[in-house]
C-alpha positions as CSV (number, residue, x, y, z in Angstrom):
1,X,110.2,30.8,-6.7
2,X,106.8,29.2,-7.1
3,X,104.9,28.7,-10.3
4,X,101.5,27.8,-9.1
5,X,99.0,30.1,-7.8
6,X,97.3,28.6,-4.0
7,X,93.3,29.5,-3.0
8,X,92.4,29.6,0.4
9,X,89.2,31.6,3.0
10,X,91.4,33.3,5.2
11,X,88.5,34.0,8.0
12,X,86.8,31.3,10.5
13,X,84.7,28.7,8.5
14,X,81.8,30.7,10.2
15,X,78.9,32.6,9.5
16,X,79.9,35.8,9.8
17,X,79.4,39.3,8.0
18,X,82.5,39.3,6.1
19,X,84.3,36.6,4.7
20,X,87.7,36.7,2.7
21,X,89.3,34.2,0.3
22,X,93.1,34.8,-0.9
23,X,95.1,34.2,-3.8
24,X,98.4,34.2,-4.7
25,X,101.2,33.8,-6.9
26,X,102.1,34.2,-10.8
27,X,98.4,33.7,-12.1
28,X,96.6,35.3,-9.0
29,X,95.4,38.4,-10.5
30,X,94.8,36.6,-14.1
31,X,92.6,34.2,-12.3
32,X,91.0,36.6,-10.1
33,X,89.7,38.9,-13.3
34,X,88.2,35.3,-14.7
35,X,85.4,35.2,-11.7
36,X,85.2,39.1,-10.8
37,X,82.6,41.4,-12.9
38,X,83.6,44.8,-12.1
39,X,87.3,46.4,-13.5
40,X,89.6,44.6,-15.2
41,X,91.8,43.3,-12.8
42,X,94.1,43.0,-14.7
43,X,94.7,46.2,-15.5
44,X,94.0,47.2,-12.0
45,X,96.8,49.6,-10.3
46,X,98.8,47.8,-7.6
47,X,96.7,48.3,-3.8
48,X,93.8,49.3,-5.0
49,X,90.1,48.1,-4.3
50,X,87.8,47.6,-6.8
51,X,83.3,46.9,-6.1
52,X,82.1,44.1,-8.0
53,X,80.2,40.4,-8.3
54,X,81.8,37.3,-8.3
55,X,80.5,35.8,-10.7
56,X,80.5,33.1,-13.6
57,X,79.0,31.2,-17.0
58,X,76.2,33.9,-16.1
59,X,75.7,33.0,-12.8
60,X,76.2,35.4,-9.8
61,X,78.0,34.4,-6.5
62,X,78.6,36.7,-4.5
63,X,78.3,40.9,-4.4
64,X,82.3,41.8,-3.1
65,X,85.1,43.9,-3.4
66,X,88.5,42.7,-4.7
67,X,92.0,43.9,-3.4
68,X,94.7,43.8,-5.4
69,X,98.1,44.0,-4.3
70,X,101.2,43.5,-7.1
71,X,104.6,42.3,-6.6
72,X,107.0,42.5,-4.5
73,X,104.5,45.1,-2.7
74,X,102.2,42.2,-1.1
75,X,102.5,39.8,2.1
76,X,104.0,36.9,-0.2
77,X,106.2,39.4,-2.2
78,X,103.8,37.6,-5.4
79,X,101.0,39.1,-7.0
80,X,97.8,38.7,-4.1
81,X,93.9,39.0,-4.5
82,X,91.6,39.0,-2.1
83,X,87.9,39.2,-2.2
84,X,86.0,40.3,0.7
85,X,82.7,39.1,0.6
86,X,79.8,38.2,2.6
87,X,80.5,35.2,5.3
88,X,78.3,32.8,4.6
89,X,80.6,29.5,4.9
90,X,78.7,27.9,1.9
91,X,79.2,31.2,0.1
92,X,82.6,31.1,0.9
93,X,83.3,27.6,-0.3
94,X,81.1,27.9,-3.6
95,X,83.6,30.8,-4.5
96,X,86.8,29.5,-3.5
97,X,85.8,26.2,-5.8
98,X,85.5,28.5,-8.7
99,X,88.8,29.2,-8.4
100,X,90.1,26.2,-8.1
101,X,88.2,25.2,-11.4
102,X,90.1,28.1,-12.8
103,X,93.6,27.1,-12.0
104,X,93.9,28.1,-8.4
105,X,95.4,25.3,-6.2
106,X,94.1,24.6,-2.2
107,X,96.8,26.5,0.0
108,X,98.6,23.9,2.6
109,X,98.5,25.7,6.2
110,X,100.7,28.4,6.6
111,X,101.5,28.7,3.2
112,X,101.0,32.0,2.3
113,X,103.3,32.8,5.3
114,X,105.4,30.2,4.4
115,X,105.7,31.9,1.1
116,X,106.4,35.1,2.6
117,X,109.1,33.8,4.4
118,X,111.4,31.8,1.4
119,X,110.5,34.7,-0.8
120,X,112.4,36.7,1.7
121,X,110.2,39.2,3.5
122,X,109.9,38.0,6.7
123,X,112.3,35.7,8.5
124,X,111.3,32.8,10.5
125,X,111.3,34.4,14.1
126,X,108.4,36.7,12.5
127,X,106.5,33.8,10.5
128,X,106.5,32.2,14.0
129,X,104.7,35.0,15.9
130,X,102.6,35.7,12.6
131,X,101.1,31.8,14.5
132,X,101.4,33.0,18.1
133,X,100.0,36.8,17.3
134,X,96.5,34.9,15.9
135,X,96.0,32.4,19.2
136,X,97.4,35.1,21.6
137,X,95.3,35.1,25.0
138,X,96.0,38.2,26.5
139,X,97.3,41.4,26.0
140,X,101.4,40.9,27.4
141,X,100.9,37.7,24.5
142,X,100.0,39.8,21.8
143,X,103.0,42.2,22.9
144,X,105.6,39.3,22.5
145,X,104.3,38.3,19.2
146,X,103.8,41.8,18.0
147,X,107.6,42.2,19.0
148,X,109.0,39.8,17.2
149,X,106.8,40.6,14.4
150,X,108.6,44.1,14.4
151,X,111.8,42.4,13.9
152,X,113.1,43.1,17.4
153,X,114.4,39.5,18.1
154,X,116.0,39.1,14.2
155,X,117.5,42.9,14.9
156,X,119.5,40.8,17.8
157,X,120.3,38.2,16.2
158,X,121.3,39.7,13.3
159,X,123.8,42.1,15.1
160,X,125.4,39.2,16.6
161,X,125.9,37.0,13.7
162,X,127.8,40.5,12.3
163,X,130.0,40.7,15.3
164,X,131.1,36.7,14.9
165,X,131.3,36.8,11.2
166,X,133.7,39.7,11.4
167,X,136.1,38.2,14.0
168,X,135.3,34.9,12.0
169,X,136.7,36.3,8.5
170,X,139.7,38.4,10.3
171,X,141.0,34.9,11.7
172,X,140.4,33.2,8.5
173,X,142.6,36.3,6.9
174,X,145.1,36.7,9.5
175,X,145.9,32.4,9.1
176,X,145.8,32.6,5.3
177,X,147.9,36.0,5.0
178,X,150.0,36.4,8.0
179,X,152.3,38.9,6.6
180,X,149.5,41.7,6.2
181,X,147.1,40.7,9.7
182,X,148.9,40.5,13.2
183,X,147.2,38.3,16.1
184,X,149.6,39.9,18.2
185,X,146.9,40.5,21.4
186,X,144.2,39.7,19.4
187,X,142.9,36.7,22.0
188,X,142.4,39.3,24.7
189,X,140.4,41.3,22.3
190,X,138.4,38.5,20.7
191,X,137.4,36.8,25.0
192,X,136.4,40.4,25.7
193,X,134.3,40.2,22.3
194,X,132.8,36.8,22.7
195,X,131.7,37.9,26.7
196,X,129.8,40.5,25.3
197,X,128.3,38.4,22.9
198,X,127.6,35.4,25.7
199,X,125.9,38.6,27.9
200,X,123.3,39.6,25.1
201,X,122.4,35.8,24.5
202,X,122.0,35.2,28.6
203,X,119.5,38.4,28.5
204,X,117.6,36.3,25.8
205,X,118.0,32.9,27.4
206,X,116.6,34.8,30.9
207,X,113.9,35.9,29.2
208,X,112.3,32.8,28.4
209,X,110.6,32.1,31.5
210,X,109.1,34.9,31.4
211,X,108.2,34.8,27.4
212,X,107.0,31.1,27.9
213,X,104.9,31.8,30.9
214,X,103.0,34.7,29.2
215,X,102.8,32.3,26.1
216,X,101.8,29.1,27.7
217,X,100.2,30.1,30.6
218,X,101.4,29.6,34.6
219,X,101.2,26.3,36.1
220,X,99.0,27.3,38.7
221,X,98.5,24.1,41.8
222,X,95.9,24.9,44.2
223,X,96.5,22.6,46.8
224,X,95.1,22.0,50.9
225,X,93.0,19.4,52.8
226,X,89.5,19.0,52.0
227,X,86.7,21.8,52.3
228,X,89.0,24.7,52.7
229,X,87.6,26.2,49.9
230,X,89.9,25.3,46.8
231,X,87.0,24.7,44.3
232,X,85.5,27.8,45.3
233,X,88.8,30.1,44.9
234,X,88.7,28.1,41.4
235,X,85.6,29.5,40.6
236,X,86.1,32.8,41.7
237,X,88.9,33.7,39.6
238,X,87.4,31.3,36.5
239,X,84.3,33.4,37.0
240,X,82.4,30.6,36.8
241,X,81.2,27.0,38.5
242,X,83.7,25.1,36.9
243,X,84.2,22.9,40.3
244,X,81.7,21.4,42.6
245,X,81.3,23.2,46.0
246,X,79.7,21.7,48.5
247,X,80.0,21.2,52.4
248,X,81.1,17.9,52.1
249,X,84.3,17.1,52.5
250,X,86.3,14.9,49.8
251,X,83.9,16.6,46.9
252,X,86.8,17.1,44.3
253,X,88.1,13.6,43.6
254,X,90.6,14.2,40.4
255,X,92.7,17.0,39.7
256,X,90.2,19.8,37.3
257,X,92.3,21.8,34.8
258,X,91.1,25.4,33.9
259,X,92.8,27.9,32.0
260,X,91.8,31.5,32.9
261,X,93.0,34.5,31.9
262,X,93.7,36.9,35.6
263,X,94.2,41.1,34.7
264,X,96.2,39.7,31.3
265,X,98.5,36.9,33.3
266,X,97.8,33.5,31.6
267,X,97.0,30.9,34.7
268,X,96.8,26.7,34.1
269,X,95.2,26.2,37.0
270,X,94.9,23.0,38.5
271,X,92.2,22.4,41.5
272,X,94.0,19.4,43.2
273,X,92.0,16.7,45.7
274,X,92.6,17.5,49.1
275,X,95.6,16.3,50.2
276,X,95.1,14.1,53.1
277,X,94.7,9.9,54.6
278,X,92.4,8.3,52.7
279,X,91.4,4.5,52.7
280,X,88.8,5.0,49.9
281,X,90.3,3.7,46.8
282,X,89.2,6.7,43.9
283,X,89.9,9.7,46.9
284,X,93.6,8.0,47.1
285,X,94.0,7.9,43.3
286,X,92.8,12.1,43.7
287,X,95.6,12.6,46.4
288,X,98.5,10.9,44.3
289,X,97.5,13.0,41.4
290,X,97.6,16.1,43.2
291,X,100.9,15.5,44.6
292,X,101.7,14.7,40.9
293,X,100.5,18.2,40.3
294,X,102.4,20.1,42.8
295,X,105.8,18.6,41.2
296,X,104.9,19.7,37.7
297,X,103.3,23.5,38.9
298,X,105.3,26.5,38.2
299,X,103.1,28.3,41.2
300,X,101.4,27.0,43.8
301,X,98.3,28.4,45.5
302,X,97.9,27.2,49.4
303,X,94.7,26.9,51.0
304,X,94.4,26.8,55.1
305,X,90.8,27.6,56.7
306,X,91.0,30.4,58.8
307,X,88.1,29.7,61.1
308,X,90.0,26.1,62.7
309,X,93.3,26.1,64.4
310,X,96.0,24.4,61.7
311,X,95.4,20.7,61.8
312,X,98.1,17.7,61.3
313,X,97.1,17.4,57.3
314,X,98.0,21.1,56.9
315,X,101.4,20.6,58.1
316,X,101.9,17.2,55.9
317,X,101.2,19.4,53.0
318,X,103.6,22.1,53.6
319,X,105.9,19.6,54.1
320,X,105.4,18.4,51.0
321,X,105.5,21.8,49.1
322,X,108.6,21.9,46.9
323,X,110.9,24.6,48.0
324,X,112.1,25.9,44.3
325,X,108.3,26.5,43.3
326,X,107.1,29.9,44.1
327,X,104.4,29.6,46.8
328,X,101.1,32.1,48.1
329,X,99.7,31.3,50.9
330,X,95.9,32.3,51.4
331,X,94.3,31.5,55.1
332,X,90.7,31.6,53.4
333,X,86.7,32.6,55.0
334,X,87.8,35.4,56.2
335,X,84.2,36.7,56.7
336,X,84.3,34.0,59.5
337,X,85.6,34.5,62.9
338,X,89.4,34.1,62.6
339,X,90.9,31.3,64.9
340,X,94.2,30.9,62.2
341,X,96.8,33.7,61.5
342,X,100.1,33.7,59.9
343,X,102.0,34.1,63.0
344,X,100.4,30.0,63.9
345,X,102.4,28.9,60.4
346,X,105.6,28.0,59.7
347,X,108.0,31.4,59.9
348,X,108.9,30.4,56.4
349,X,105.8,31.1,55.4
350,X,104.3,33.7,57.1
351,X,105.8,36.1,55.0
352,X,103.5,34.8,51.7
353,X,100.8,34.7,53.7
354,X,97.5,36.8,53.0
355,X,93.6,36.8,54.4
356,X,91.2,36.0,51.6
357,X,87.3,35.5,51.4
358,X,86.5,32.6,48.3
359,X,83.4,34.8,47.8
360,X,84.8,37.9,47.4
361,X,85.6,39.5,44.1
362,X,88.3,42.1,45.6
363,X,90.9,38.7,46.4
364,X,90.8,38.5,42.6
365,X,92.6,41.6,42.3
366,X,94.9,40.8,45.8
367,X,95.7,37.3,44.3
368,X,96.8,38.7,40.7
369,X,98.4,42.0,41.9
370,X,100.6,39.2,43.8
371,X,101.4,37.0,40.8
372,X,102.5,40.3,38.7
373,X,104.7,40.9,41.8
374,X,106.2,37.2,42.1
375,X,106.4,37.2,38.4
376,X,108.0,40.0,37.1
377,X,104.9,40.5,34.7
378,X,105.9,44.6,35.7
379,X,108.9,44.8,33.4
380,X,107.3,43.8,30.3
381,X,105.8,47.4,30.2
382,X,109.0,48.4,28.2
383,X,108.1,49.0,25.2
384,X,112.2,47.5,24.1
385,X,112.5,44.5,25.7
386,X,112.4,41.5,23.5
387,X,111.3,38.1,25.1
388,X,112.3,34.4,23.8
389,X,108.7,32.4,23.6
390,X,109.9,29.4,21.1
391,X,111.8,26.2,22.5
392,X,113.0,25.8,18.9
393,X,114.3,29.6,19.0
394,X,115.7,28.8,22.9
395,X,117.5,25.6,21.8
396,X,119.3,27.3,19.1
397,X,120.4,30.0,21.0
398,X,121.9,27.9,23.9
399,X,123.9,25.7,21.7
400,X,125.6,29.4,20.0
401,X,126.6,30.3,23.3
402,X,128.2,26.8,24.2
403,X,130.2,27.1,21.0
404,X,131.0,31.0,21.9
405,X,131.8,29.2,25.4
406,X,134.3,27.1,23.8
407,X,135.9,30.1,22.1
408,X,136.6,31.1,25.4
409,X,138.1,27.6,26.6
410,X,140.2,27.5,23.5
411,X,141.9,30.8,24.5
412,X,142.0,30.2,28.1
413,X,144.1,27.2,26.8
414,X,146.2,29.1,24.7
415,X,144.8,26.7,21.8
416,X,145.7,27.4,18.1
417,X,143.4,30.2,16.6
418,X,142.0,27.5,13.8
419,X,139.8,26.6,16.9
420,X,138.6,29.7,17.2
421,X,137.5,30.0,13.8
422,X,135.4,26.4,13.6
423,X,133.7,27.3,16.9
424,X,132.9,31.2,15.9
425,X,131.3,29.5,13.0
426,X,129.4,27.4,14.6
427,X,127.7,29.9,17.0
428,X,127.1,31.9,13.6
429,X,125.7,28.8,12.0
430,X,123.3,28.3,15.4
431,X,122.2,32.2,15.6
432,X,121.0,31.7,11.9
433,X,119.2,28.5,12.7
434,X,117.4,31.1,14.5
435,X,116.0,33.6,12.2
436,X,116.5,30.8,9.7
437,X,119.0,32.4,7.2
438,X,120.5,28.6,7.7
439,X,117.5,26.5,8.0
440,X,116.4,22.8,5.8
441,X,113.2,22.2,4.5
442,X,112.2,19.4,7.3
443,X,112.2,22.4,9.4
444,X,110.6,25.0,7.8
445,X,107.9,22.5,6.5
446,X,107.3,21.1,10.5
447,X,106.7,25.4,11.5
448,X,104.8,26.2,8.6
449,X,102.4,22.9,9.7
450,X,101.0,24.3,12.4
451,X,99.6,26.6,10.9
452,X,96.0,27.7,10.3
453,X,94.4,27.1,6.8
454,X,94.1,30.5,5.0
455,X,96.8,32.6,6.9
């Protein structure tokens, strides 16, 4: 499919002890065995690795080994060399230069994946986590990517698209060639088929708040008046002074953004202003950002100061606390005596309601064992489960079931069956937008963009 050959170092741009550069396509091997003094690589049997110099006109470069993988047996499905060498950035680029000089091209980002994908051996689900797998953040992230790098989500999709292409071609046969295919009772049969179908996608649409959360992190609002402790609770589970703690009240003046990682759950966490009457002009500004904050938060973290009796500004801010945003409640300095306790709130909240000590390490472990719990984050121990991640991948899959919706519709009307064929086809056409076995090159060029150089 492609007639050049593309060059790129496939490791950070960073001193480090190994380096590697890649090459691939037609000319990859010839133009590998121009610059490598060792074996002929061009004789070289297909995965094999080979000690040698890099080196040219007389002059050495670099002391490596070459890999050599040989069509279609390689990650592009082309002819691929590597060379591993040592990581010195300037080594690196002296190297990968050479190759260009000898007919080697600069790779575009992602285009060694990219290549792997129109060439046929991944689809586009995988080339997408191939992206997500490399900037995971935590362990349930890397088990999402690693999932759909196994093909679990295409495996779906692909059984799907066989189940609507079937009843697809048996309408188009039975309307062409009525004499030999009866649709007596085939309506009832094709509703109960299309339900299943609409039940399979709902367990992938259902799973996307749970995929994008463990992707893109929790929206995490700390929120409560001044000097409860919020900055402190932010640096305890940051593990670091990311906020300024200090006695006096009013300290944290903007919203502070911190992502963290909390026993593998992915937290955005926001340390709002204290939420309270202000007249000062920059501590206002701080308050209307952090009721900005609890609108956009997917969790919200409540602070209350268990050594004073529950003041007028803590009851403003429950008030003001969204009621489809899940909620924890902490009443905080519990090493203090304790004037507050859950049964003085609200009985809607008493029941989210835990003692915690800002200084503590072991409310780390209460505080996350809690988010697992509110979360779901349990279930993804199933080694089976597949999870959506990708808004592009979402979008897709919701517009299939609309069309499998109106399939339904169209029978529930007792419409002709050509409608069931152009909307069948049209889920079909969707699910493939998917895995991209119907995809156009705006598309494909826009994923394959956001990649990083080399990979």
């Amino acid at each position: 499919m492609f007639n050049d050959t593309i060059a790129a170092i496939s490791t950070g741009m960073t001193d480090a002890g190994i380096g590697i550069i890649r090459l691939s396509g037609d000319h990859a091997i010839s133009i590998g065995a121009m610059v490598f003094n060792g074996v002929d690589l061009t004789k070289a049997e297909a995965n094999t690795v080979h000690y040698g110099h890099i080196g040219y006109d007389g002059e050495i470069f670099d002391e490596v080994y070459a890999l050599v993988f040989r069509a279609p047996k390689s990650y592009t499905r082309e002819d691929v060399v590597e060379f591993d060498c040592h990581g010195g950035v300037q080594v690196l680029k002296d190297i990968l230069h050479l190759l260009y000089a000898c007919g080697a091209r600069p790779a575009e980002p992602g285009e060694f994946t990219k290549r792997a994908f129109l060439n046929g051996r991944i689809d586009l689900t995988q080339s997408e986590s191939v992206m997500d797998l490399i900037h995971s953040k935590s362990s349930f992230e890397r088990r999402i990517s690693l999932s759909q790098l196994d093909g679990k989500l295409h495996n779906k999709i692909a059984d799907l698209r066989e189940i609507i292409l079937h009843e697809a071609a048996f309408l188009e046969a039975a309307i062409d060639d009525p004499e030999h295919y009866s649709l007596k009772g085939y309506s009832r049969k094709l509703q109960q088929t299309v339900k299943e179908c609409i039940q399979v996608i709902d367990g992938l649409l259902d799973s996307y708040q749970t995929g994008s959360i463990l992707k893109n992190g929790i929206r995490t609002a700390i929120v409560g008046r001044p000097n409860v402790g919020k900055s402190s609770l932010l640096n305890l589970l940051s593990g670091k002074e990311k906020a300024i703690v200090t006695d006096v009240p009013g300290t944290t003046r903007d919203v502070i953004e911190e992502q963290i990682i909390l026993n593998d759950i992915p937290l955005l966490i926001m340390d709002t202003a204290g939420i309270h009457d202000t007249d000062d002009y920059v501590e206002k500004i701080g308050v209307e950002k952090s009721v900005a904050a609890l609108k956009s938060s997917q969790l919200i973290l409540l602070l209350l100061d268990g050594s004073n009796e529950l003041t007028e500004e803590d009851m403003d801010i429950m008030d003001s606390i969204p009621d489809n945003v899940p909620l924890l409640v902490f009443i905080s300095k519990s090493d203090l005596p304790q004037i507050l306790t859950k049964n003085d709130l609200p009985e809607k909240f008493r029941d989210s309601t835990y003692n915690i000590n800002c200084k503590d390490k072991d409310s780390v472990l209460l505080i996350s064992n809690l988010i697992y719990k509110l979360f779901s984050v349990g279930e993804l121990s199933d080694p089976d489960a597949v999870y959506l991640a990708n808004d592009r991948q979402k979008y897709d899959i919701e517009m299939s079931k609309r069309s499998l919706e109106l399939v339904l519709e169209s029978i529930k009307n007792r419409m002709s069956e050509d409608f069931y064929s152009s909307d069948l086809m049209e889920a079909y056409k969707y699910l493939g937008y998917v895995i991209g076995e119907e995809v156009e090159d705006d598309l494909v060029d826009k994923v394959f963009s956001d990649f990083c150089m080399g990979k």
